[in-house]
N, C-alpha and C positions, 0 to 999 in steps of 0.2 A: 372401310369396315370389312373382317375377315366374312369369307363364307366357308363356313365350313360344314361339311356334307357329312350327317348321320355317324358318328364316331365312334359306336359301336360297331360297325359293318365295317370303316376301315380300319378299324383295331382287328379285327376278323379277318380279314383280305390278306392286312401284312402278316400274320400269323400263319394262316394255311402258306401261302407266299413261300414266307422262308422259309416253313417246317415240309411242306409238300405233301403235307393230306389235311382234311379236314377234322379226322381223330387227334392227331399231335397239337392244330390249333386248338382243340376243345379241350384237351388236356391241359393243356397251358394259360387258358384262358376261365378255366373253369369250369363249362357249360359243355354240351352236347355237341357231336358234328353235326348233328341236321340244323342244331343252334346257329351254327357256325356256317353251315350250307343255305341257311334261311336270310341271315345279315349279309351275306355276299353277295348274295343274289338281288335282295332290295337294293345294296349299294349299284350293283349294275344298272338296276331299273333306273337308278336317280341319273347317274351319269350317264346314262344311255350310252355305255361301252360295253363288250363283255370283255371280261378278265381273263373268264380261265374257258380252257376248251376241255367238257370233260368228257374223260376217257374211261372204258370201262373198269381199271386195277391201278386209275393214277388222273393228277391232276395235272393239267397242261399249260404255261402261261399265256395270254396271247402277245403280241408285239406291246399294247396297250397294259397289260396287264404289268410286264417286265419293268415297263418304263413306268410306270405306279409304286413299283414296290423296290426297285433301287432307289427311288428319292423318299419312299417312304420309312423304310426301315435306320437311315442314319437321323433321321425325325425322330424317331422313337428309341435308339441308342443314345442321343444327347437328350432327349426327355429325359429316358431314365438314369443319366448321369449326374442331371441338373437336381433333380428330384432326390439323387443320393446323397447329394453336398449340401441343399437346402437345409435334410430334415437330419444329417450328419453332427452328431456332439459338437458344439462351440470350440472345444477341445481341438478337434480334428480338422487338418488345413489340407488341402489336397493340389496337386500341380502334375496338370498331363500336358509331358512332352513329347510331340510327334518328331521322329527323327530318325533316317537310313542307318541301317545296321554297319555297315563300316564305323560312319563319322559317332556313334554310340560307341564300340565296342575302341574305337583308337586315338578318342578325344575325350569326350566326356564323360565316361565311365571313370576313366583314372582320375579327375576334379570332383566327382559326385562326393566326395569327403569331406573335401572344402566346404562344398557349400551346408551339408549336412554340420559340420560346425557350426556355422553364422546363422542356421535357418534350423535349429533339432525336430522344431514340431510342424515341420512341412512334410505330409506324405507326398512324395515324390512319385511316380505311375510313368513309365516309359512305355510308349507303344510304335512299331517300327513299321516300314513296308517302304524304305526306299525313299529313293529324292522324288519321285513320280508319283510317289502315293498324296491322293489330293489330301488339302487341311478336313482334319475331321471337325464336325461340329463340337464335341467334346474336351477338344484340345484346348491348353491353357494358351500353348504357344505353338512354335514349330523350327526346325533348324533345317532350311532349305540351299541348294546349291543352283543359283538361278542369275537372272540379269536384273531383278528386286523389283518385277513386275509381277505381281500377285493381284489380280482385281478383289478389292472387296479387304484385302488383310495391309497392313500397317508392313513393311520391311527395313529392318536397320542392320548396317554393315557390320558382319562382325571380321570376317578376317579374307585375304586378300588368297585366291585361288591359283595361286604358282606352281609351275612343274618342273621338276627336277630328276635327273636319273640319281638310282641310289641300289647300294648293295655292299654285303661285306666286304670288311677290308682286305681279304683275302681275294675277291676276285677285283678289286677297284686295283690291286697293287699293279697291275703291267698298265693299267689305262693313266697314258703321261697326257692324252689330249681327245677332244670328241670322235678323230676320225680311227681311234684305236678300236673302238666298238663295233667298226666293221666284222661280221664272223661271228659275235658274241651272241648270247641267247637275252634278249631282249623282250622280257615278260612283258604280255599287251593286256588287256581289258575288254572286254566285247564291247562296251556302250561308250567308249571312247576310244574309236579305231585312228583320230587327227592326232593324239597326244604325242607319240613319238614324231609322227612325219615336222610336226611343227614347231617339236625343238631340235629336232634337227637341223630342219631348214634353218631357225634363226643361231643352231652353233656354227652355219657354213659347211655344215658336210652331208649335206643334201641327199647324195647317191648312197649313203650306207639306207638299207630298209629294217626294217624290223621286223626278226623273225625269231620266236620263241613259244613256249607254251600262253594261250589265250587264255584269261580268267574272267568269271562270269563281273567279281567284283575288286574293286583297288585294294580290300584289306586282303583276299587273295596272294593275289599275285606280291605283295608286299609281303605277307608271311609266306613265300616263296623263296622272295629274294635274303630275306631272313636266314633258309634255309640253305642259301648257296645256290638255288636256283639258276640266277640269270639277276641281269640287271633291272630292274623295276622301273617303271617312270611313276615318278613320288608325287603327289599332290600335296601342299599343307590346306590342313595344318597335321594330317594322317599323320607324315614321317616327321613331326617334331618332336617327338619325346624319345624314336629311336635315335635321332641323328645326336642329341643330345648324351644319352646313355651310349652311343659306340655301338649298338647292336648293327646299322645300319652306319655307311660314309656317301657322303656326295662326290664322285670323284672329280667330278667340275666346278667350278663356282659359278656356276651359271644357270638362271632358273627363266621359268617363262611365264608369262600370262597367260593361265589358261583362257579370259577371256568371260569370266563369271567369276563371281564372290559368292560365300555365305553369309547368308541372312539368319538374324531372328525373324520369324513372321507371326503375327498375332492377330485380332482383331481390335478395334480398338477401343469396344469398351473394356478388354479388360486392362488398360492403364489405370482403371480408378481401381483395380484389384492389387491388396498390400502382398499376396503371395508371390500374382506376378511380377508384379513392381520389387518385390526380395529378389528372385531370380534374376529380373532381366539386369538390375545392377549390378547382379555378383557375375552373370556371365558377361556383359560387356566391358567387367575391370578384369577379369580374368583371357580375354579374349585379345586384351590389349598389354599383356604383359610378355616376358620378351621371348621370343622363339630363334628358332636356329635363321642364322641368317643366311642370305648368298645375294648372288648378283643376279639383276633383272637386267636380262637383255632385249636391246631395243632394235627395230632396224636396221638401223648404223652401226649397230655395239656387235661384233662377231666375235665368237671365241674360235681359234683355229686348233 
């Protein structure tokens, strides 16, 4: 059986909370600050914590208070999400993807046509913050880059996370073999500082290092190498629609495991949902049609 504790005071709490006075909560909530300074304060009595520490021109949260109101306030964004679709026209079908602004902006953005074909009256809501950013409550789904250990969410394979060097064909033309890269400007990534060392290591030419301009993120350093930049180390499925189009060449045929895959991730009542049940078919037929291809090298398999 829920307990739940007085829900005017914590409709009150998360509202001053996020807004940071108790005029903005009142405002928002309708009522008075002392309103709103009166429901906080009971809620404190009940839970025998205090929340805020106040201060004479500002509200202060305490350790207790912080930890209240970050698990409180994604409570009351999917409330109010759920609450929009519930009482939302018949009409109106809604699908929210959580998804890193790279793998958006160099994969699925250029298919969102597609599916807008096979699916017209699905409103689509993309919302981003990265492979890190936890699943929101809100979410229909989610397109994570991980080991497919999500506690609590459903994860199925979508495509296979290989690394390849890649850059125009103008700078790939002198590179006849891996150990030509020695010297070259070999664009990195800050949150994947292994990626070169360890297709390296498995082309066999170990002692070249990588040394070029650093980028925060893959699509980065990818419209870099676009640019003429330097070499990139490519991840798919990013560089498959360049490698395909010519914009981008692989000057090796040699790719690696990065050693993770992407997922759909969801929860899983929404499988009895026909929105997401539209999507996740069209992107797992989509996810499994053909891309540029190369060689996966193994241990034993060295390219010299």
């Amino acid at each position: 059986m829920r307990r739940l504790l007085f829900l005017n005071g914590i409709k009150a709490f998360e509202a001053a909370a996020r807004s940071g006075s108790f005029a903005a909560a009142g405002n928002e909530l309708n009522v008075s600050p002392a309103a709103i300074s009166r429901m906080v304060h009971l809620l404190e009595e009940r839970l025998g914590v205090a929340l805020f520490e106040r201060k004479a021109n500002r509200l202060a949260l305490t350790p207790a208070g912080r930890a209240y109101q970050s698990g409180l306030t994604p409570i009351f964004d999917a409330l109010a999400s759920l609450t929009a679709q519930v009482t939302a026209p018949a009409s109106l079908r809604v699908l929210t993807i959580g998804v890193g602004p790279t793998f958006l902006m160099r994969w699925l953005i250029p298919r969102l046509a597609d599916f807008r074909k096979e699916e017209p009256t699905i409103d689509v809501r993309i919302t981003t913050g990265g492979a890190a950013a936890p699943f929101g409550d809100d979410w229909s789904c989610g397109i994570k880059l991980g080991e497919g250990d999500w506690p609590g969410l459903v994860a199925e394979p979508l495509f296979a996370a290989d690394l390849l060097p890649v850059c125009t064909p103008k700078i790939a033309a002198p590179l006849k073999r891996p150990g030509d890269l020695k010297g070259a400007s070999l664009l990195r990534v800050a949150h994947s500082p292994d990626d070169w060392p360890s297709w390296l290591k498995a082309a066999g030419v170990g002692r070249v290092t990588a040394r070029g301009t650093e980028f925060e993120y893959y699509g980065q350093a990818l419209q870099a190498a676009s640019d003429g930049l330097g070499v990139a180390m490519g991840i798919r499925p990013y560089i498959d629609d360049d490698l395909a189009a010519g914009r981008l060449v692989a000057p090796f045929a040699v790719s690696v495991p990065k050693g993770m895959r992407w997922y759909l991730v969801y929860r899983s009542f929404r499988a009895e949902q026909r929105d997401f049940t539209a999507f996740r078919r069209w992107i797992m037929r989509t996810a499994a049609g053909p891309a540029a291809g190369g060689k996966t090298v193994r241990k034993k398999d060295r390219a010299v």
